[in-house]
PAMAR-445696 format. One line per field, with one value per residue (C-alpha): x, y, z negated; residue in one letter; chain. Coordinates in steps of 0.2 Angstrom, whole numbers, plus 5000, padded with zeros to 4 digits. Example, Ala and Ser with C-alpha at 12.3 -4.5 7.8 and 13.67 -1.06 7.14 Angstrom:
2
x c(5062 | 5068)
y c(4978 | 4995)
z c(4961 | 4964)
koldo c(A | S)
vexvex c(A | A)
This chain:
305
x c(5000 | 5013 | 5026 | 5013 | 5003 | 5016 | 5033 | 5049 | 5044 | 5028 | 5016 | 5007 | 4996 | 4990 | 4988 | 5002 | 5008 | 5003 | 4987 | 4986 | 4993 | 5004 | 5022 | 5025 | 5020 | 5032 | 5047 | 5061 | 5051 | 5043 | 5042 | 5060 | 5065 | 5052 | 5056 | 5040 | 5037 | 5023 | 5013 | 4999 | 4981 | 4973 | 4967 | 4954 | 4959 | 4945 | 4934 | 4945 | 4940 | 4949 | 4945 | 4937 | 4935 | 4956 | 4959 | 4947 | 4959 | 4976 | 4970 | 4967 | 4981 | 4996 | 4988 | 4997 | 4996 | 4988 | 4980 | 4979 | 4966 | 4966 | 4976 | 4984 | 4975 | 4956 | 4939 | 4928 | 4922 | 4928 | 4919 | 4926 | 4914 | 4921 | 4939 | 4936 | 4928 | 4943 | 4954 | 4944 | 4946 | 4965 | 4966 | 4973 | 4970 | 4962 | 4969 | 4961 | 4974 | 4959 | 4977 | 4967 | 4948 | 4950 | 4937 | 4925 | 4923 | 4921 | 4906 | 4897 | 4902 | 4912 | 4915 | 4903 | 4909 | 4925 | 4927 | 4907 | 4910 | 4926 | 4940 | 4952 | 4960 | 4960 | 4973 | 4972 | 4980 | 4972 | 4978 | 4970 | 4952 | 4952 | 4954 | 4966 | 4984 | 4996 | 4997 | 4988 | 4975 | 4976 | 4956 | 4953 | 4938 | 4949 | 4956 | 4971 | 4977 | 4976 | 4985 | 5001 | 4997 | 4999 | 5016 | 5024 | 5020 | 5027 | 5046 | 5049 | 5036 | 5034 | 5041 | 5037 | 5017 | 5014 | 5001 | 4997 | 4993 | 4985 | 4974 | 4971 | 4966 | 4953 | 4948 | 4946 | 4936 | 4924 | 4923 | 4921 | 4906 | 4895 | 4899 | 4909 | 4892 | 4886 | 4907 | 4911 | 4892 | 4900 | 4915 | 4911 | 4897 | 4910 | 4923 | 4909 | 4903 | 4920 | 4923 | 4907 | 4914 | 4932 | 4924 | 4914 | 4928 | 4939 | 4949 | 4947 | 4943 | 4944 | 4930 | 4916 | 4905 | 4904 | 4903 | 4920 | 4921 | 4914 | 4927 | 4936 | 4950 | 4948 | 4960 | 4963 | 4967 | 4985 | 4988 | 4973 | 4977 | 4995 | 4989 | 4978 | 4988 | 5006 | 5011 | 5021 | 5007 | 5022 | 5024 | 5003 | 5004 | 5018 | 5009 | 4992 | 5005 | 5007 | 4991 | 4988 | 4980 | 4989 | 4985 | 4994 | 5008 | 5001 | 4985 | 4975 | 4964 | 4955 | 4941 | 4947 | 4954 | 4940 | 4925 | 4932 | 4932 | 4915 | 4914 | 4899 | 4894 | 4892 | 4911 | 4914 | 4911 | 4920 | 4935 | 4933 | 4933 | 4948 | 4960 | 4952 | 4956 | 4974 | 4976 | 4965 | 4961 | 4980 | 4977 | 4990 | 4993 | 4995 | 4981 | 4970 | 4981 | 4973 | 4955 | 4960 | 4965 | 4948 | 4939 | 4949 | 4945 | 4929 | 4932 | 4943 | 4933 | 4935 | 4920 | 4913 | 4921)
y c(5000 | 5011 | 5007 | 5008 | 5024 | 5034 | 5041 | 5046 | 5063 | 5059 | 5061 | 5050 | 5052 | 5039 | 5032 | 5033 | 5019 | 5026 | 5028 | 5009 | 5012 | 4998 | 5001 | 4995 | 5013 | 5023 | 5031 | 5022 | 5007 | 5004 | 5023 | 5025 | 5013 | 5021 | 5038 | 5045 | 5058 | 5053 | 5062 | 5056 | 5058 | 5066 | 5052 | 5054 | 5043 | 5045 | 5039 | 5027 | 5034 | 5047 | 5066 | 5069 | 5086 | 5088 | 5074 | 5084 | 5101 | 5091 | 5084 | 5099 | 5106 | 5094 | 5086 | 5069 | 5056 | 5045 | 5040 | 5026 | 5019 | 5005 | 5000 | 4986 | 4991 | 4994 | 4993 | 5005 | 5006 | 5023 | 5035 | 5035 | 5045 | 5060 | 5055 | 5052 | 5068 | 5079 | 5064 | 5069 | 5086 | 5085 | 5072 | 5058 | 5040 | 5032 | 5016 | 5003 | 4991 | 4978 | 4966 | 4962 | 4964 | 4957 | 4943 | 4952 | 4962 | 4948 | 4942 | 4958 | 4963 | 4978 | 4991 | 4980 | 4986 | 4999 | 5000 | 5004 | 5019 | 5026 | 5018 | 5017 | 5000 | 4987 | 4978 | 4962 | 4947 | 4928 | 4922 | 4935 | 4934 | 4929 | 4910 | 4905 | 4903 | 4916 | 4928 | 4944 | 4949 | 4967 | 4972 | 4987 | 4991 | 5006 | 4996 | 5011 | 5005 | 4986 | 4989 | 4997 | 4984 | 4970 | 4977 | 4981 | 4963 | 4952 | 4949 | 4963 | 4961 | 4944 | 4929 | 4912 | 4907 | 4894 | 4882 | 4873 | 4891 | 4897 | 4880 | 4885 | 4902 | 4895 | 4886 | 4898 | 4911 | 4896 | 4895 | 4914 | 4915 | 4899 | 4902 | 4922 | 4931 | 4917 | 4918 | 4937 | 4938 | 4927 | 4933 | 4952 | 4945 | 4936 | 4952 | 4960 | 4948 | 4944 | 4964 | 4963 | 4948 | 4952 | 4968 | 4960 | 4950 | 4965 | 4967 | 4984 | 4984 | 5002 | 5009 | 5000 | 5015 | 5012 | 4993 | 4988 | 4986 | 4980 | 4967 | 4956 | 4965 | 4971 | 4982 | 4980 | 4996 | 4990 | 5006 | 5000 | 4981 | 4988 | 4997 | 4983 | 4970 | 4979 | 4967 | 4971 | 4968 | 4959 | 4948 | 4946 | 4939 | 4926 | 4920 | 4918 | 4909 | 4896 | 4894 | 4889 | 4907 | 4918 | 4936 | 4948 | 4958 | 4973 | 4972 | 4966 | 4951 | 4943 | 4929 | 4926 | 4909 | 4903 | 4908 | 4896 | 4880 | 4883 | 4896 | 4905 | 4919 | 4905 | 4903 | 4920 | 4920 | 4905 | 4912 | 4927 | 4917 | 4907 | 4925 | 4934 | 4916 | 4919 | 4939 | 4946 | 4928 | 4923 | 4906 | 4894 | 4895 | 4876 | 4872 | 4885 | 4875 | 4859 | 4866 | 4875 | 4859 | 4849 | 4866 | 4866 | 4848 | 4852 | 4863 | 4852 | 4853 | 4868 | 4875 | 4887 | 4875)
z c(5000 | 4996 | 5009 | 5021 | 5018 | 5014 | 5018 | 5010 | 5000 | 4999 | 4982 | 4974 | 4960 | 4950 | 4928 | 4918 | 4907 | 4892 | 4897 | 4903 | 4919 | 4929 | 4927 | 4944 | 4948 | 4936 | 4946 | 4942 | 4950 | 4966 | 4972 | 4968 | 4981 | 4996 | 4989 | 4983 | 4969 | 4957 | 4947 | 4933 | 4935 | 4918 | 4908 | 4892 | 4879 | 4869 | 4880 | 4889 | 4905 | 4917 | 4914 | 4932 | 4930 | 4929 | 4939 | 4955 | 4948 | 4951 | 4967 | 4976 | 4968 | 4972 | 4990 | 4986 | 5000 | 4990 | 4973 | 4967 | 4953 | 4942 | 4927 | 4918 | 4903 | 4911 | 4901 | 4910 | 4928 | 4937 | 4946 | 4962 | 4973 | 4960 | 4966 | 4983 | 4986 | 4981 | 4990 | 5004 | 5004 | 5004 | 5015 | 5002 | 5004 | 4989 | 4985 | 4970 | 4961 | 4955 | 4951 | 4934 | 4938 | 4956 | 4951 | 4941 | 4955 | 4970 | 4957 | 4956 | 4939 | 4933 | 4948 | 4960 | 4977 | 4977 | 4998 | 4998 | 4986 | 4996 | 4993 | 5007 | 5001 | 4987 | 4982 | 4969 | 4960 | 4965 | 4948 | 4936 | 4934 | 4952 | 4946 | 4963 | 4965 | 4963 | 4975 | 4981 | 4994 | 5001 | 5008 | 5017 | 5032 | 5041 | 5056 | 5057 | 5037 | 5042 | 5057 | 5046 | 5032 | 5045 | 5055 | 5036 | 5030 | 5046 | 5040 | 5030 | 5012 | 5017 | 5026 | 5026 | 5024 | 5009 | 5017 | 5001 | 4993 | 5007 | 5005 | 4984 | 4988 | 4999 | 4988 | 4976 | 4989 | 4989 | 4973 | 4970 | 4982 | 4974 | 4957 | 4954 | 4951 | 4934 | 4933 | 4930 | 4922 | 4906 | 4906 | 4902 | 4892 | 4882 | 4880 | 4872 | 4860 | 4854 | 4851 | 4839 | 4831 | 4829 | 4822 | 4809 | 4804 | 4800 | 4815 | 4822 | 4841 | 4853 | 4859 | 4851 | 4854 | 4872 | 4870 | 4867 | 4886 | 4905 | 4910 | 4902 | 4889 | 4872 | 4865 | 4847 | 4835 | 4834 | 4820 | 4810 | 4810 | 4805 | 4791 | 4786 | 4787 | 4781 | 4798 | 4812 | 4829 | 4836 | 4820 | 4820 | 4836 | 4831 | 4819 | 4829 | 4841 | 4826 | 4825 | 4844 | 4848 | 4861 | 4861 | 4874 | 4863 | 4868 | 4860 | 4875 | 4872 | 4888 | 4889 | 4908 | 4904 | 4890 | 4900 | 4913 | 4900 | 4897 | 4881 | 4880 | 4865 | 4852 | 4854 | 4852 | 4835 | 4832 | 4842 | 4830 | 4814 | 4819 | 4821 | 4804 | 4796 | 4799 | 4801 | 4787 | 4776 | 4779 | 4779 | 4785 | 4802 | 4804 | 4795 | 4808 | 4821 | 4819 | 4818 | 4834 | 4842 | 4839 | 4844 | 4860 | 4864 | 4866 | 4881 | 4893 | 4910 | 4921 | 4925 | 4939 | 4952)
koldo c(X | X | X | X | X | X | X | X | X | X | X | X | X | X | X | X | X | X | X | X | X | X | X | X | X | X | X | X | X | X | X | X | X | X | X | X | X | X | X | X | X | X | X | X | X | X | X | X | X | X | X | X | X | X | X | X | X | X | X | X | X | X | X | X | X | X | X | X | X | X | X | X | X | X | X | X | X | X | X | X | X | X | X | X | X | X | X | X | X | X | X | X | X | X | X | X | X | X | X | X | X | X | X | X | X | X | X | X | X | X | X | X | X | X | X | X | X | X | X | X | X | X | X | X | X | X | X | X | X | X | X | X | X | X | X | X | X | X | X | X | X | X | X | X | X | X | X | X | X | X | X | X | X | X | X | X | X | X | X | X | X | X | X | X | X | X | X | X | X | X | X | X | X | X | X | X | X | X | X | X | X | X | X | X | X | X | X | X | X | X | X | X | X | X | X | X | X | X | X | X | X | X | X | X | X | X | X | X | X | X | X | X | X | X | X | X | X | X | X | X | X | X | X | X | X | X | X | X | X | X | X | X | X | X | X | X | X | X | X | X | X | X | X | X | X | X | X | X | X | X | X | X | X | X | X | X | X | X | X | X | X | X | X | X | X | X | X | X | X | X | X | X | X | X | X | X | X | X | X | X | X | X | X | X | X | X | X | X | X | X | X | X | X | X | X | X | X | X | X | X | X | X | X | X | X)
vexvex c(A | A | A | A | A | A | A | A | A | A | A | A | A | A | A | A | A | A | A | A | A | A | A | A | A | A | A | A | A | A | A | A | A | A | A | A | A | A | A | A | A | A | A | A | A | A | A | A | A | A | A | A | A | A | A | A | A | A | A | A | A | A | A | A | A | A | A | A | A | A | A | A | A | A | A | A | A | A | A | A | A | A | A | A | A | A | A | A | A | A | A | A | A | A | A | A | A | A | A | A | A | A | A | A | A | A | A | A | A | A | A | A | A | A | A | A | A | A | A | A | A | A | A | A | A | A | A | A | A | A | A | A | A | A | A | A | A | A | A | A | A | A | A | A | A | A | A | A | A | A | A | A | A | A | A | A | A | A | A | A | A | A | A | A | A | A | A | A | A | A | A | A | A | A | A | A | A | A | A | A | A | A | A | A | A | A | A | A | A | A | A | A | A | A | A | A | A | A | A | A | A | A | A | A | A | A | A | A | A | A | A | A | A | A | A | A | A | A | A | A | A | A | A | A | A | A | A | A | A | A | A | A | A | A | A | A | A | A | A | A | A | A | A | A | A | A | A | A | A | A | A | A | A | A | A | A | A | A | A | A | A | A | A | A | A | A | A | A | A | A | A | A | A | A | A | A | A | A | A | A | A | A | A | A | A | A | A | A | A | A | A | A | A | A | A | A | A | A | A | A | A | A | A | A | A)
C-alpha cells in the first residue's frame, strides 16, 4: 500500500503507537526505507476513537498522500465518510489496515463494509480473526490501485506462490462465507461479556462505558490492575502463563481463538473466574492450571468449519 501509492517525500498520515497504532508505520520502519514523512492523525483517548474534527483540520492542512486507518490496538468502528471527505478534498488515498479485524469484517460485524464507505483499499492478516493461514490479502475496487498493487508485487514484495497456502486460504474464504456472519456475531458477543465479567471480578477493563468494545480485544486498565495488585502487568501475565491462560503483554485480551472452539457467553464467565482466581484471589497457579485443563477439554473441536 505504501510502496505503491506513494513516492519518496511523500506524507502519510496515520495512528500513532501510543494511541494503538501499528508500529510498522512509525518512521524508523517501513516509511524510512520508501522515504516517506509521517505524521499522526489526532486520536481521543478518552473515547478510544479518533478526534474527527482535528483529524478533517490536519488533513486539509498537511495534503498527505495517503492516510491510513486502523490499529493494532482497535475497539471501535471509525467514521470513515468524516475521513474520506477531507481525503477527498485533498486528493489523499484512504487506505484501511483491518490486519486484526479482517474477519470480523468479512462476517458483517464491526465496520461492516469499509470500500462501500470510501475507502480506497483494505489491507488484512488471513491468520488473525480471519481463521486461514498466514498471510495477507490486499482488496481494493479502483482498477488504477490494483494495477500498481499488481506490477509492485510480481518479483519485488513477493516471489514464489505457496500452493498449499494458497489452498488453506481458500479454504478459509469458504469458510468465512458459510459460517463468518454466526462467526464474528459470537466473537464480539464474547469480547463483551468477558469485559462485564472480568469487571465483576475486579479486573478493571477500558471503556466499559461504551461497551468495553465492537470486536474482539479488551483492553485491561494496566495502571489499575497495577495498583491493585502491587504486580508488575508483565509479571501478572507470567503467572496467568502458569496457569495455562495467555494474555497479550500489552493488556489486550481477544476471544478470536475461544470463539472458534465453541465458547459462548456462559464461558465468559468461567474464563473470568479462572484469571480473578489467580490475579486478585492469588490462588496457586498450578492448582488453576489443572481446572484449566479439564475446562479446556471440553472445547477440542473447531467450530465454524
Amino acid at each position: 500500500m505504501l510502496a505503491s501509492l506513494c513516492k519518496r517525500g511523500d506524507r502519510i498520515l496515520c495512528i500513532s503507537e501510543e494511541d494503538g497504532g501499528y508500529s510498522g508505520y512509525l518512521p524508523d520502519y517501513t516509511p524510512r526505507y520508501l522515504g516517506l514523512r509521517v505524521d499522526y492523525l489526532p486520536f481521543d483517548r478518552n473515547s478510544f476513537d479518533l478526534n474527527y474534527n482535528e483529524c478533517e483540520k490536519k488533513i486539509l492542512k498537511f495534503k498527505p498522500k495517503l492516510v491510513v486507518l486502523g490499529a493494532s490496538y482497535i475497539l471501535f468502528p471509525y467514521n470513515i465518510k468524516v475521513i474520506k471527505s477531507a481525503c477527498s478534498r485533498v486528493g489523499a488515498y484512504l487506505g484501511y489496515d483491518a490486519s486484526h479485524v479482517l474477519g470480523l469484517i468479512a462476517g458483517g460485524e464491526f465496520q461492516p463494509d469499509p470500500l462501500r464507505e470510501g475507502v480506497d483499499i483494505l489491507i488484512g492478516s488471513t491468520h488473525k480473526t480471519f481463521f486461514g493461514p498466514q498471510g495477507g490479502l490486499i482488496l481494493t475496487n479502483d482498477y488504477e490501485i490494483a494495477d500498481k498493487i499488481s506490477k509492485n508485487l510480481d518479483l519485488k514484495f513477493l516471489d514464489n506462490p505457496h500452493p498449499n497456502r494458497i489452498a488453506a486460504l481458500a479454504q478459509a474464504l469458504w469458510e468465512i462465507l458459510k459460517f463468518g456472519r454466526e462467526y464474528a456475531r459470537q466473537v464480539v458477543v464474547n469480547a463483551q461479556s468477558l469485559g462485564k465479567y472480568l469487571e465483576e471480578e475486579g479486573i478493571p477493563v477500558k471503556y466499559r462505558e461504551r461497551g468495553y468494545t465492537k470486536s474482539h480485544q479488551l483492553l485491561i486498565d494496566k495502571d489499575q490492575i497495577e495498583k491493585k495488585t502491587q504486580m508488575d502487568y508483565l509479571k501478572l501475565t507470567q503467572v496467568l502463563e502458569a496457569a495455562n491462560i495467555i494474555v497479550d503483554e500489552s493488556g489486550r485480551i481477544g476471544t478470536q481463538e475461544i470463539t472458534r472452539l465453541g465458547m459462548r457467553k456462559a464461558e465468559m464467565r468461567v474464563v473470568a473466574e479462572f484469571i480473578s482466581e489467580v490475579v486478585i484471589k492469588r490462588a496457586s497457579p498450578a492448582k488453576v492450571r489443572e481446572k484449566v485443563v479439564v475446562f479446556r477439554k471440553r472445547f477440542s473441536e473447531v467450530k465454524y468449519c
